[in-house]
C-alpha positions in Angstrom: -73.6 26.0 141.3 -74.5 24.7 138.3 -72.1 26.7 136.4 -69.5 25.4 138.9 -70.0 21.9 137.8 -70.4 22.8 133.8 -66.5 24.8 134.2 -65.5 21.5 135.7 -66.3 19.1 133.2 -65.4 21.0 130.3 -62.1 21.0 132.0 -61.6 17.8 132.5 -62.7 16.5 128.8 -60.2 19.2 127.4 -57.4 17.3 129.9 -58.3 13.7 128.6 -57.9 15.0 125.4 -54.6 16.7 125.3 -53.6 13.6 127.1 -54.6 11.5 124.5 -53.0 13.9 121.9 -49.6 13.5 123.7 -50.0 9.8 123.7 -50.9 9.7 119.9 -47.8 8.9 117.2 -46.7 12.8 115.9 -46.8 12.2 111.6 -43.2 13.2 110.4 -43.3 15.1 107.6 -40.0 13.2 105.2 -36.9 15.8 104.5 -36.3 16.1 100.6 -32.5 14.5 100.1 -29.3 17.1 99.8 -28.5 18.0 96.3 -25.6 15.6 95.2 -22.3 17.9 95.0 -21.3 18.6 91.3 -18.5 15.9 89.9 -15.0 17.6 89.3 -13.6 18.2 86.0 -11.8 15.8 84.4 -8.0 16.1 84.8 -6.1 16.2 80.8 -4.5 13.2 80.7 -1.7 12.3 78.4 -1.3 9.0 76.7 1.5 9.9 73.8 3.5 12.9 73.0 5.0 12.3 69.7 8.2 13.0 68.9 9.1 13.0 72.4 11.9 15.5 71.6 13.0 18.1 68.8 14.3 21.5 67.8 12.4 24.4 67.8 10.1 24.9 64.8 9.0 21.4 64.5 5.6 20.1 65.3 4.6 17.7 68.4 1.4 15.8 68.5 -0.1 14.9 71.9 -2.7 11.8 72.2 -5.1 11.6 75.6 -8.4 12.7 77.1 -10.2 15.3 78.5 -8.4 18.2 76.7 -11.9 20.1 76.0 -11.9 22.8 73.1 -9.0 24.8 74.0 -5.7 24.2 75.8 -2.2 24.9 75.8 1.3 23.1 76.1 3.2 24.2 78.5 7.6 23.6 78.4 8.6 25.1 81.8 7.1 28.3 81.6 6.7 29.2 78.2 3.1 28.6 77.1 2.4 27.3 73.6 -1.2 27.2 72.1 -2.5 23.9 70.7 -4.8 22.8 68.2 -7.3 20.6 69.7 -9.2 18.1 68.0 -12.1 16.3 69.8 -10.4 16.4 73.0 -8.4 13.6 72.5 -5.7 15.0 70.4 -3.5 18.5 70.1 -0.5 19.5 68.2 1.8 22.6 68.9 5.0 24.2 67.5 8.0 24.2 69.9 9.4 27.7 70.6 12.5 28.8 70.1 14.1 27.3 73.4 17.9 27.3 74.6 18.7 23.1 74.4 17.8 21.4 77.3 15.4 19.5 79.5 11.5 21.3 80.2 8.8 19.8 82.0 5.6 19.5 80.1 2.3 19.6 80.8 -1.0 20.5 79.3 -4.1 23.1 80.4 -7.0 23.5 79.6 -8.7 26.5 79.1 -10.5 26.5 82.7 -7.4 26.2 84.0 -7.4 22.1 85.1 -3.7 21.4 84.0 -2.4 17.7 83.9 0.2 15.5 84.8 4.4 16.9 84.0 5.9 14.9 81.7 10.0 15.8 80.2 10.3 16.6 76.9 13.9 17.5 75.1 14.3 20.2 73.5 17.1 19.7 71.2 19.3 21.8 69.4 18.7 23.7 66.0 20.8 21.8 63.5 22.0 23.5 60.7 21.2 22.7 57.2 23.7 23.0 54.0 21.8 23.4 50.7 24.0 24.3 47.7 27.4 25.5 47.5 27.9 28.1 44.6 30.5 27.7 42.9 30.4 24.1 43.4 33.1 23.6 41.2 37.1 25.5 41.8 39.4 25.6 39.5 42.6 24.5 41.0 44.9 27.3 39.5 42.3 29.8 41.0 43.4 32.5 43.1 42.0 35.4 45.3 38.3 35.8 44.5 38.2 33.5 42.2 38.8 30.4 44.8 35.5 32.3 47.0 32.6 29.8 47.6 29.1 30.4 49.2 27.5 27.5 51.7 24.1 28.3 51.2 21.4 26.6 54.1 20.0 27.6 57.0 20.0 27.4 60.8 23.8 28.7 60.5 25.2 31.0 63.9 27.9 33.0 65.1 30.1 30.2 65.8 29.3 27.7 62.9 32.2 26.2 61.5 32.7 24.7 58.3 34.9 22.0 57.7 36.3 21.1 54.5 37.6 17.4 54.2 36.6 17.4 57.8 39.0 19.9 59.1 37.7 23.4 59.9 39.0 25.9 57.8 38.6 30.1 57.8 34.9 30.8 56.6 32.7 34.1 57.7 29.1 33.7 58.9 27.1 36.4 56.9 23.8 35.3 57.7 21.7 32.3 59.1 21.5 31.2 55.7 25.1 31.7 54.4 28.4 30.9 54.9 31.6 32.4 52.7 35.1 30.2 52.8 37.9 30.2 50.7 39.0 26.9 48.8 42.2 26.0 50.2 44.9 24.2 48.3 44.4 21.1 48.0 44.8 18.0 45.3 42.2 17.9 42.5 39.0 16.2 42.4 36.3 15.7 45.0 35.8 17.2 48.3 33.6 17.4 50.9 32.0 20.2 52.8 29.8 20.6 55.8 29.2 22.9 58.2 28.7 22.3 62.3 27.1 24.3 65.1 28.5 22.0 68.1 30.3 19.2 68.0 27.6 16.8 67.7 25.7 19.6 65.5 26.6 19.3 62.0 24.9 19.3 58.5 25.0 16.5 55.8 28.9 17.3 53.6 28.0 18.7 50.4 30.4 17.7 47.6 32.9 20.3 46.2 35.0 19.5 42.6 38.2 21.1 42.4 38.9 21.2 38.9 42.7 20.5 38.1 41.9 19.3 34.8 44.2 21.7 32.3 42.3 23.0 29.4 43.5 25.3 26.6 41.3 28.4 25.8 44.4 29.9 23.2 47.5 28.8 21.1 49.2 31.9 19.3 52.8 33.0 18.0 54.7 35.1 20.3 58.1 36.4 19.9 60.4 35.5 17.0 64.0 34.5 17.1 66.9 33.4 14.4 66.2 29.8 14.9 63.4 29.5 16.8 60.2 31.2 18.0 57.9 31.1 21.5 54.0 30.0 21.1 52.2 31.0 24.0 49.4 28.4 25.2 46.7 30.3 27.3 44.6 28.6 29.3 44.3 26.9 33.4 45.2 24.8 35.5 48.6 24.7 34.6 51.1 23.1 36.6 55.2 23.8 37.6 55.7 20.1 36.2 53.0 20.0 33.1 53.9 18.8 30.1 52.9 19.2 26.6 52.4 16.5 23.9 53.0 17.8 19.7 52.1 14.7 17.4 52.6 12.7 20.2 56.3 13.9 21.2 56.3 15.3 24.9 58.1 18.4 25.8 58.7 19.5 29.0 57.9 18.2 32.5 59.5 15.2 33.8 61.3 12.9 31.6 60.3 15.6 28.5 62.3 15.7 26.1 63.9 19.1 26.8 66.2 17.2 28.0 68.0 15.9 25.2 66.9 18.8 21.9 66.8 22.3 22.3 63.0 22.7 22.6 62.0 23.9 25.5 58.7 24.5 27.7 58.5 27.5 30.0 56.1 27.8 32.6 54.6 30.9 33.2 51.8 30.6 35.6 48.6 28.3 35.6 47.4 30.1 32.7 50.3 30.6 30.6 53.2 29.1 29.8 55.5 29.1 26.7 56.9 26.5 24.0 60.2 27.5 22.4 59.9 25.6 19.1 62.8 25.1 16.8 61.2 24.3 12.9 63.2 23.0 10.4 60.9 25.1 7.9 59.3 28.3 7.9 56.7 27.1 5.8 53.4 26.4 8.3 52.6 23.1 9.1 49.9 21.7 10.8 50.6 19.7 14.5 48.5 18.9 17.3 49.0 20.0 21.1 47.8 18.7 24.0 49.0 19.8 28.0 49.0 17.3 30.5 49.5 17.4 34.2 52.3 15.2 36.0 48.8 13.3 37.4 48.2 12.5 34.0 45.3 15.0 33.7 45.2 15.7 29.7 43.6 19.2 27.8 41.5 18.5 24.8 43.6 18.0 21.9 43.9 21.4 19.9 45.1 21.7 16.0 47.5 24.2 15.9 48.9 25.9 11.9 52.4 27.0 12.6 56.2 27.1 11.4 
């Protein structure tokens, strides 16, 4: 019996207590906070691209953010590496490109690209140097009358224009041109070359020389009364006159005309004086050729009948 009654009241003390342990405030133990979620890169942003076009081979400089160590410049699809500097600036070479409009943007090496800008490329223009000769004689024929454009940036179809109309010229390489001088008067002329229409290079300037000059005087044939003296020299003309001590012979209003001596031309190199002398002793005389434009030769002494 008297267990009876111990059971009991140990049971009911253990009751009252979990009851009170219910009834008592449960201690929440606090959560530690989530991780915060790691910031995305920052995208490359562009603030300049200077020159905002050119040809291929030239350089571009790009001013912005956020590039990192190593990206590229991309025009449509072609890919370009850049030289980075702090981040904030790159410069690249544009590729050889057909003309036209490409989207642009940079990426960095993580692949993060940026915003598309339009960049132009333009086309390659063509650059003229030297011209060799750059001085023709005007008399000159076959060969002779052959002048090089020397540059670069020249193509299949590159003209070249002489006194701004195109003329026949071969394209040997990017960097030369051959043409033939065509007639034309003496003096100054220009020459340029041009890929397109709105492609050309800076004229160059070409001489033709019309200038006569006299490289030779000597005694030719010998007659009764008279004998021929053959002048040797260039740029002769049909109409050319010559001057002895100051008398003309020959050409227009010579005085052929009214005395017997006579001038004969040959060809721009030759031509022939048919002197009369009223002595056979030699005498001396000065000579001089000059062109109906008035062009003159250096004066030459000449010992003669």
């Amino acid at each position: 019996m008297k267990l009876f009654l111990l059971l009991a009241l140990f049971a009911c003390i253990t009751s009252v207590s979990d009851l009170q342990a219910a009834e008592r405030p449960q201690r929440v133990r606090p959560q530690a906070a989530p991780a915060p979620a790691p910031a995305a890169p920052a995208v490359p942003s562009i603030l300049s691209i200077i020159p905002a076009q050119g040809e291929p081979g030239g350089k571009v400089t790009i001013f912005g953010s956020s590039f990192g160590e190593q990206a590229s410049v991309f025009l449509g699809s072609v890919e370009n590496p850049a030289r980075v500097t702090d981040g904030k600036q790159l410069e690249f070479v544009i590729p050889k490109l057909e003309a036209g409009l490409y989207a642009l943007y940079v990426r960095r090496a993580d692949g993060v690209a940026g915003r598309v800008y339009n960049f132009t490329v333009q086309a390659t223009r063509p650059v003229l140097t030297s011209l060799a000769p750059d001085t023709v004689n005007a008399c000159a024929s076959g060969s002779s009358r052959e002048v090089t454009a020397s540059g670069r940036n020249f193509i299949d179809s590159s003209a070249l224009l002489f006194d701004g109309a195109v003329i026949s010229s071969r394209v040997v390489s990017p960097e030369q041109i051959l043409f033939t001088v065509p007639q034309a008067a003496g003096g100054l002329h220009q020459v340029m070359v041009k890929n397109d229409a709105e492609n050309g290079t800076l004229p160059l300037t070409l001489t033709l020389e019309s200038r006569p000059e006299i490289s030779q005087v000597s005694i030719g044939n010998e007659f009764v009364n008279y004998y021929e003296l053959n002048i040797h020299g260039k740029n002769f003309q049909q109409n050319s006159s010559i001057y002895v001590d100051g008398q003309k012979i020959g050409g227009k209003g010579g005085q052929e005309s009214i005395e017997r001596e006579k001038l004969i031309y040959v060809d721009c190199t030759r031509m022939i004086y048919q002197r009369y002398p009223y002595s056979s002793t030699n005498k001396d005389f000065r000579l001089q050729v000059v062109n109906q434009a008035g062009e003159g030769s250096q004066v030459v002494n000449v010992t003669a009948p």
